[in-house]
Every structure is written in C-alpha cells, then in structure tokens.
N, C-alpha and C positions, 0 to 999 in steps of 0.2 A: 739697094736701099728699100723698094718699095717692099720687098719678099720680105725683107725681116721687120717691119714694120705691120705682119697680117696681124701678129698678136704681141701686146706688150700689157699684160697682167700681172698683179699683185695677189699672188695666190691664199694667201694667208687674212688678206683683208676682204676676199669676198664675200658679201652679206647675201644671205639668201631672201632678204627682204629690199634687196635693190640690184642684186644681176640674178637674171631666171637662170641662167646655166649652172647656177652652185648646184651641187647635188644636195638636195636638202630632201630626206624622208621619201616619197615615190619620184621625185625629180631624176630625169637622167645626169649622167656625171657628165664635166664641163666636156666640149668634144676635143678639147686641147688635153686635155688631160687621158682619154679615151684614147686618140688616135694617133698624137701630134701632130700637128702639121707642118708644110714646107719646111719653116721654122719658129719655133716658140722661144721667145725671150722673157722670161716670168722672174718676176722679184717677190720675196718672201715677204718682205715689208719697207713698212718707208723710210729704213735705213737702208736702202739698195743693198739687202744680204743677201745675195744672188741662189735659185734653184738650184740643185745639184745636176736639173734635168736641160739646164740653158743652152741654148746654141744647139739644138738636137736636130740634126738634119737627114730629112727620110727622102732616101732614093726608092727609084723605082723598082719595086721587087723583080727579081731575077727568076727565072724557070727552075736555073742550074742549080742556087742559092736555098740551102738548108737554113733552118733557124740560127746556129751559130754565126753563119757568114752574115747574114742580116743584123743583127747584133752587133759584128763588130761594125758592117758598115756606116750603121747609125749608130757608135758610138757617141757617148758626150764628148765635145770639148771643156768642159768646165774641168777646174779643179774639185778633186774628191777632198768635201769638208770634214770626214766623216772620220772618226779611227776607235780604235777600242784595243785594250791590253790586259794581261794577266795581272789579276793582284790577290792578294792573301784575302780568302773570303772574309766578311765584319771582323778587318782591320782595324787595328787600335787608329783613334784620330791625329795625322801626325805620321802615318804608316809614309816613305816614300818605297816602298818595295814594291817593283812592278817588272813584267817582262814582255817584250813582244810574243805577239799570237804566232810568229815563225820560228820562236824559240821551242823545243821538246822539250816540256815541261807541266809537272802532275801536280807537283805540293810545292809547298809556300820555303821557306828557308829552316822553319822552326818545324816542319813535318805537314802543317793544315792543308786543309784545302783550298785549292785556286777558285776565284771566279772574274768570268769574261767584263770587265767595266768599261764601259761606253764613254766618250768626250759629250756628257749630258749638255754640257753648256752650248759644245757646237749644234746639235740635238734643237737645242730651247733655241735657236734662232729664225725658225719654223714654226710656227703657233701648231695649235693642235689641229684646226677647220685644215690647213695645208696637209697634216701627216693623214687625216680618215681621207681628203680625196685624193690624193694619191696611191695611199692603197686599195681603196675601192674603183679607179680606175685600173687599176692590172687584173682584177679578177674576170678568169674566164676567158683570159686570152692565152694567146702562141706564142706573146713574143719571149723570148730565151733572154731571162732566167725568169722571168717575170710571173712566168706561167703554174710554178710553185707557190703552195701558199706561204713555203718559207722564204724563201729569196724574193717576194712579193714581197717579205717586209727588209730587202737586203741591208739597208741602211742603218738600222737596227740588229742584225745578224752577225755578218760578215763583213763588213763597209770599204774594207780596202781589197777585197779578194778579188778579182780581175774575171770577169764575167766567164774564159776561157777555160777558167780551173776550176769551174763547177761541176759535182757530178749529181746530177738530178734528175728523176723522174718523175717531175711536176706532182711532187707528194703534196699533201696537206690538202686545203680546202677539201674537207670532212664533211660529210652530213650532220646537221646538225637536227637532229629529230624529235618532233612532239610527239612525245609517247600519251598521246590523246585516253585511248583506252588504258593501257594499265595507270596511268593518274588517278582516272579516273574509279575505276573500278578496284583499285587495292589501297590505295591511299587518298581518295578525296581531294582528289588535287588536279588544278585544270590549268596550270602552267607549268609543265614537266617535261624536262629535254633529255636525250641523251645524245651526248658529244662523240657520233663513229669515229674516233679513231682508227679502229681498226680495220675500215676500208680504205684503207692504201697499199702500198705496190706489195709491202711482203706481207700484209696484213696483220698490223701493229704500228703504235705510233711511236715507236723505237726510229722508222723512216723519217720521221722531223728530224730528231739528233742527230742522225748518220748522214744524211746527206750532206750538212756541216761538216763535220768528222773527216768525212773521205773526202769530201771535195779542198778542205785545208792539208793532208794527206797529198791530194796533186797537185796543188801549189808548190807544198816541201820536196816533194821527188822531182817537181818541175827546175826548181832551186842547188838541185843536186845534195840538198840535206840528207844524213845519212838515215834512211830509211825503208828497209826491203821487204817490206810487210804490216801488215794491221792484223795484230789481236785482240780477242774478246774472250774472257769468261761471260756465261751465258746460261741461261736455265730456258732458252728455245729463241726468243724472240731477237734478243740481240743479235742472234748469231745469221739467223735471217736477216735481218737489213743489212749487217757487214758483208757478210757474204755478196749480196747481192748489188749492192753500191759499190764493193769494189771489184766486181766481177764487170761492171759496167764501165768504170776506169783503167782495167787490165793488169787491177793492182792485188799480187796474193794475201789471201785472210787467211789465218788460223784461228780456230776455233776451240777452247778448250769446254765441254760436257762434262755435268757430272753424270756418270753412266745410270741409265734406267731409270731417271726423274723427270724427263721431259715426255712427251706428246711425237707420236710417230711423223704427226704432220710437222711438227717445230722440227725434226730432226733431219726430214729431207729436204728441208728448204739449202741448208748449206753445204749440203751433198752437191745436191742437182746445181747448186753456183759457182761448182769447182773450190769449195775453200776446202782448206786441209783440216778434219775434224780428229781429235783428240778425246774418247770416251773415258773418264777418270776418276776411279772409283774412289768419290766421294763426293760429298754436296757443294752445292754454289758455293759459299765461303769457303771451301779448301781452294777450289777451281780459281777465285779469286786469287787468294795466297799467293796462289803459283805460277799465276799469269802476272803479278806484280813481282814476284820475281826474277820471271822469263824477262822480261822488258826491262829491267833494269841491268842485264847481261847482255841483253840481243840487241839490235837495231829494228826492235819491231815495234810500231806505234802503238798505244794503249787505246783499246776503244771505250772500254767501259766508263761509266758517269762517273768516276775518278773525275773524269777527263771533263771538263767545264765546259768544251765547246759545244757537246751532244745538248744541253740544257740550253744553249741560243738558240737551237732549232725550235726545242720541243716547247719554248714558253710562246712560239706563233700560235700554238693552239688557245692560247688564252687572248691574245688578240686576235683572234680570228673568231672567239665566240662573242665577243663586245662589237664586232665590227657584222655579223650575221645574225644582231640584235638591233642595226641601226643604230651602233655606239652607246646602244643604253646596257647599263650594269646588271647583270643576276644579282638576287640576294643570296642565294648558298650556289657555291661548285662543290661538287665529291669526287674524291679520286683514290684509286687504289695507291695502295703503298706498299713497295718492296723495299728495293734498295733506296729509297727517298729522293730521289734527284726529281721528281717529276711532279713534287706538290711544289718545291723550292721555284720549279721551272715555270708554273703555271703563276704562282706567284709573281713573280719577277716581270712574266709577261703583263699581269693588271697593273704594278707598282709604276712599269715604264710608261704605260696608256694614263695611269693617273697623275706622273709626275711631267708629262711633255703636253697635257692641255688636251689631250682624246676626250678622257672622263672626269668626273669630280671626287670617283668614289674608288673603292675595289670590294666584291663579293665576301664575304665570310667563307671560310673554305674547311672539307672533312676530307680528314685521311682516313680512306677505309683500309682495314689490316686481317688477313686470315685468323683468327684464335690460333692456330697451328703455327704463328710465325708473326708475332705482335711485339716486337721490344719495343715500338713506337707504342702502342697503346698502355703496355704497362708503363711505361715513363713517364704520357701523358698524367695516368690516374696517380701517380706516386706524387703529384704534384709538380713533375720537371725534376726530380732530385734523382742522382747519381743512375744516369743511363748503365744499365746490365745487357750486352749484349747474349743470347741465347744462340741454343741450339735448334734449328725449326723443326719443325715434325711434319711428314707429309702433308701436302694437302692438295686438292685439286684445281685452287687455284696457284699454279706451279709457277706462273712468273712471280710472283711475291712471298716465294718460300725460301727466305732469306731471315737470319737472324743476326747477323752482324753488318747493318744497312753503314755505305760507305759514305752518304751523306744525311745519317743523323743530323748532325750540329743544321745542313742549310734547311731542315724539314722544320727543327724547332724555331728554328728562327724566324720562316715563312709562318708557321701556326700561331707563333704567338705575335706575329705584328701586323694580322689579319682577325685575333680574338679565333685562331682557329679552336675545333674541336678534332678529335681519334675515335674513331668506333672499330669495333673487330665485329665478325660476323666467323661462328662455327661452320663445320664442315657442311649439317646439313641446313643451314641458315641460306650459305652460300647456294647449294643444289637449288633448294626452292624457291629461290628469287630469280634465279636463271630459268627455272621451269614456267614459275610464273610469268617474266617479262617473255619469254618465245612465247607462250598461249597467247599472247596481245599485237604477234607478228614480228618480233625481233628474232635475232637468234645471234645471243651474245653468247661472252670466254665468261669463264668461270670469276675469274676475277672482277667484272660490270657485277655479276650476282653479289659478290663482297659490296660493292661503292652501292646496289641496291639496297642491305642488308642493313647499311648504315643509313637510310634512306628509312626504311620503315620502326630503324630503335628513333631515331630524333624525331619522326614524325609523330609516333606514339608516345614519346616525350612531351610532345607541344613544343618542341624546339625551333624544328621546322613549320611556319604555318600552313594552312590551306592553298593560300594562296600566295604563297611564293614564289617566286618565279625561281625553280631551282634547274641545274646541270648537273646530271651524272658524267662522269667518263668513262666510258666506253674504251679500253686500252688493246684491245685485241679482238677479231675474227673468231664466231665462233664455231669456224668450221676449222680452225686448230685444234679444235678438241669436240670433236665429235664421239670421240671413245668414252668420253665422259656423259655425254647426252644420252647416248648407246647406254652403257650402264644404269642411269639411272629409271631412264621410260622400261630397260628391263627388271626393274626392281631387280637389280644385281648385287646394287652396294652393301654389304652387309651393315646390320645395326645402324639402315638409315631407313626413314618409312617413306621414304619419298612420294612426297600426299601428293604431287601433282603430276606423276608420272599418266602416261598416254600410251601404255603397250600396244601393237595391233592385237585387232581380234581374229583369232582363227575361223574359219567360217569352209563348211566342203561346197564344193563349186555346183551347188544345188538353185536352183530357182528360188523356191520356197524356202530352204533354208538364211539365203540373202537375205530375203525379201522380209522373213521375222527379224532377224537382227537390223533392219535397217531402222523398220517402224519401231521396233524399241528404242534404239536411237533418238528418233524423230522425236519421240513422244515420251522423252525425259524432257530433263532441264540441264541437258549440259552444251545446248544452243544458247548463246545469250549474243543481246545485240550488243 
C-alpha cells in the first residue's frame, strides 16, 4: 500500500503556476513522467479517466535484459483506451464504412482512398497540458519503443500494435535547424528553420512511414495473414527504407525502378538490404501501375502512400516541429511535393495537435513542385478546376518527378483547409537554391532547393514576411545526390549558368604559385561573415 501511494497525480490538471514539476518552457519534465517510478498511478482528470500509463511497474534492470525484454517486463497493466481504423478518406457525413488496420486493404468500396481515423473522443479525454508532457518526457531516451520520434507519439500512431511487433530504428527526432546565415543573408529573414528530415537511418523521411508499414506487416505475418512479402514502386527513397525496415524484420521487399531515373546512391541502398530489385523501363507512374497490379494478384503487401498507414508515421514530423518550438505554432511550413501524401501528412499532424488541446492554431502550409512535374501547381493556379494528370519530364529533383500523384484529392484538401498555397521552382531555380543553402553549411537533396525556391517566389511576393517564423522541409540527404552537386560546381549541366557553382582551382604544386592564388583569394570579397 505504502509503494503505490509514492505518486497519485492528476496529470492533465497540473498548473505550472502551482506544482514546479510541470514542464513549463526551461522547467525540467515531472520525474514521474521522465523515469516512472516504483509505481505511478496518475488520473487524467477529475472524472477518474485513468492514464494509459497506470500501474507501470519498474523492476530492477537486468545485465542479460535487452530493451525489448525490459519493455515487456514494465509493461502496462491498464486497459489500451486507444484504437483507430480505416475509413474512406472526407467521407460523406453519415459514412458507416470502415475496416480494421489488420484487414489488407488500399481503397474505399467505391475505388477512393483510405485514411487512418483515430477514436478522437477516447483522445479528448486527456487534455492537451497531459499529451505535450508525455511526449516530451520520451524524448531522448532508450526505453523501447519509446525511443522513436514516431512511436514516442504511439497513441496517436498505432495504439493497438503490441510493442513486440514494432520494427524500428528509433527514426525521427530530426534536426530542426536555424538556418541563421542563409535567412539572413538571401532573404532578410532571422526566424528560418530547416526540418532534416533527411537525417535518418536510410536518409529520407520516407523512414517515419515505413517503420508503421513494416512493423503493422509483422503484426499480419505474426497473425498468420496471408502475406509473403512487401512491395514498393519507388523513384529511390521508398525503396530504401522498405528495404531496410524489412530487412531488419526478416521480412522480403520487392522493389519495382523505373530504370535510369534514380541516383546511384538511391539504388544501392536496396541492393545492399537484400530486397529483390526490379529495373522497368519506364517512369514511376508505369512502376506504379504495375505494382498496383502485382498486389492485387500476389500476397504481397503494398507499401507505397496508396497505403494510409505510411502517413501516421510521417505526420510525427509535424508534431515533432510544434513540440521542438516549445508547443508554439510556425506561421508558414514548406514542403516538397511528389506524390502528395506528405503535405496531407503534415497536415493531419497540426489538425490532431490543434484539435486534442496541444495548440490553438495550425501553420499556413506551401507545397513546393519541380516546373518539370507540377499537376499540383497547375491545378492550384486553374483555380482547383478539373485536376489533368501529366506526363513529368526529367528533373533533378527525382523523388517528386511524378505526374500522376496518388493522393491528389488528400493534398487539395489539406491546402485548402489550411488557406494553403503551390509554388513550382525550375530546373535551374532548384540548382541555385541548393547551391546557395550548402554555401551557408547545409548540404541538402535537390528537392529542399524546390521547398527553397518557393521560399524565395513568396518571400519576394510579400507573402512571406520578414519576420515569420517559417519551416522548410528538408525531405532527403544530400549526399543521395552528390552526382548532382558534382555536376553542377563543374559547370557540367548544359543550358544552366549555375551562378553559384565552386569549381576547385587548379594550382602546380609551386610555393609561389599557391601563395598568388591564395592572396587573391584573401583579398576578394568572397569571404563574408
């Protein structure tokens, strides 16, 4: 009796102006919440709605004992409040059509798209002061699953998935970076972030989605569900974190390429992970096609953002930039757009922080689009009237060189009930914004230079202020495309002037011959503080 009486809190009602342990702004997080103890019994509010995290009882750690064994041994006893299921994405009101997350299943009964819908109500029985400290107590720690910034928000994710069936490599929790000098220096601007995604495990934020993906994957194959594989059509990135998530579960990926469009380094990611690669002369939209076909013949799971569950990962990163802002709101995020699941995702992430008590607001939001591969931007400027899927034409930003994006409808539907706006950025728009952000110590993908691009048309609009506190994202490593950087500092690309290319200088390995080109150097102006 005395042990479970150490802690008996009301987690949702603590004021940060009457218990010093609230985590409020530089305050540490409560230590119950931080470390648990012996045992915590915590109530939501003064209708005794019980924690999900009650009755948590921490033994003594073990030598022999890996993070999973530790996990299960402090498991919870409580009841999981928590569930969520398929439904036809903005469902007519009145919709009962729904499926369970163990059922395999892509579209709706009438052909639409599925999305992941949450028991918001069991949700709202946790104020918001309860969901920011609890998530801000998991970060930065080991314990399993915890340790991801996506299953950090697992409640929100996955809620029923059984901690066992996760396959994770504590992806997420990104850099979230003040790009101090290029703000400064290109655009007048002294609150400017860029969202790394692309420093995670396969470098790309494709590893948010996947790790959902493949770990509901070993749930189904845990189940005995008939399922003997995972595939993806893929333009490089996907194909890496499938590969590599299920390489880590011991579960085969197929991979279908469209041959010679991708980046050498995209392509041996899912070599080197043992997936079975398929090279298929023709672009992502064929690749597509055919992998929506395969899958409806074979017993092989669908990976691609068809598939709703990749989008519960990937909108952590939009809670994860409200919650590495100390819960306060950006005025603009930007995000590249290909196949559109990923502005729908970010989205979805601010609507649930705004609609469970986190925030009071959500961000204005820009999809950035290659000129080479824009049906989002032409439909934006047509007014929203009759979506024309195209044909894309090469471009160097190659993960978004897609013209028939598979979730249009959730991108217009995120843009317009955020007032979003669409900018496109050309081929050499894109180079020089990626040249310019590396001169200021970055070194992003082709595609950050797009979400840049749009970045400097709105800015020079007056859209964006001065002082706005705005997010780019960051969607990919820009050592995926280093062939690209390569070409352009060698003034390679044809019919581009690439103004801010950096060749090296040749120089013969002379004393005095160094020693004049350095002082010339010196004694320009292309030092700047």
């Amino acid at each position: 009796m005395a042990s479970s009486c150490l802690f008996h809190a009301s987690v949702s009602s603590l004021n940060p102006k009457q218990d010093p342990i609230r985590r409020h702004h530089h305050h540490r997080s409560p230590s119950f919440l931080r470390y648990r103890p012996v045992v915590v019994s915590c109530t939501a509010d003064g209708n005794n709605n019980k924690s999900p995290i009650e009755t948590v009882v921490i033994k003594p750690h073990r030598t022999e004992d890996n993070i999973r064994d530790e996990a299960r041994r402090n498991r919870s006893t409580a009841v999981n409040p928590f569930s969520a299921k398929y439904v036809p994405f903005n469902a007519a009101p009145g919709s009962t059509e729904s499926y369970s997350l163990d059922e395999i299943v892509y579209r709706s009964r009438s052909g639409g798209l599925l999305d992941v819908e949450h028991d918001m109500e069991a949700l709202k029985r946790f104020d918001g002061a309860y969901w920011r400290d609890l998530f801000d107590s998991r970060v930065g720690k080991s314990t399993w699953p915890y340790g991801s910034g996506v299953w950090s928000k697992k409640e929100w994710v996955l809620p029923e998935i059984d901690d066992d069936d996760i396959v994770s490599a504590f992806e997420g929790n990104s850099n979230l970076f003040w790009a101090e000098r290029f703000g400064k220096q290109f655009l007048g601007m002294n609150d400017l972030w860029v969202k790394h995604c692309g420093i995670s495990h396969t470098g790309s934020f494709k590893d948010l989605g996947m790790t959902v993906l493949v770990s509901q994957v070993n749930r189904l194959r845990k189940m005995k569900r008939p399922v003997v594989g995972v595939g993806c059509a893929s333009t490089g990135d996907t194909s890496a974190a499938l590969s590599a998530y299920c390489a880590s579960a011991g579960i085969p990926s197929i991979v279908f390429l469209p041959a010679n469009k991708i980046s050498m380094a995209q392509l041996v990611q899912p070599i080197a992970n043992g997936a079975f690669v398929l090279s298929i002369d023709t672009d992502f939209d064929g690749c597509m096609k055919l992998i929506r076909e395969i899958t409806a013949e074979l017993p092989i799971y669908l990976a691609n953002s068809l598939n709703s569950l990749r989008l519960e990962g990937q909108k952590t990163a939009a809670i994860e930039i409200l919650q590495q802002f100390d819960w306060q709101v950006p005025d603009w995020v930007i995000v590249p757009g290909g196949n559109l699941g990923n502005i729908y995702a970010f989205y979805k992430g601010f609507k649930m922080c705004q609609e469970l008590g986190l925030v009071d607001r959500i961000p204005r939001m820009v999809c950035a689009q290659a000129a080479n591969a824009n049906p989002l931007y032409l439909h934006y400027k047509s007014g929203w009237k009759d979506f024309k899927p195209m044909t894309a034409s090469t471009t160097f930003a190659s993960a978004i060189q897609i013209g028939d994006p598979v979730s249009i409808d959730r991108a217009v539907y995120a843009l317009k009930k955020c007032n979003g706006i669409v900018e496109e950025a050309t081929e050499e728009e894109l180079m020089d914004a990626m040249a310019q952000a590396d001169s200021t110590g970055m070194f992003i993908c082709p595609h950050t230079g797009v979400a840049l691009t749009a970045l400097f048309k709105l800015r020079n609009q007056g859209v964006i202020a001065p002082t706005d506190r705005t997010v780019v994202v960051s969607t990919a490593h820009g050592l995926k495309f280093t062939q690209s950087k390569i070409d352009y500092h060698s003034n390679a690309i044809p019919d581009m002037a690439c103004r801010f290319s950096n060749p090296p200088v040749e120089v013969k390995a002379d004393f005095g011959a160094v020693m004049d080109v350095l002082k010339s150097y010196l004694g320009s102006n292309t030092l700047t503080s």
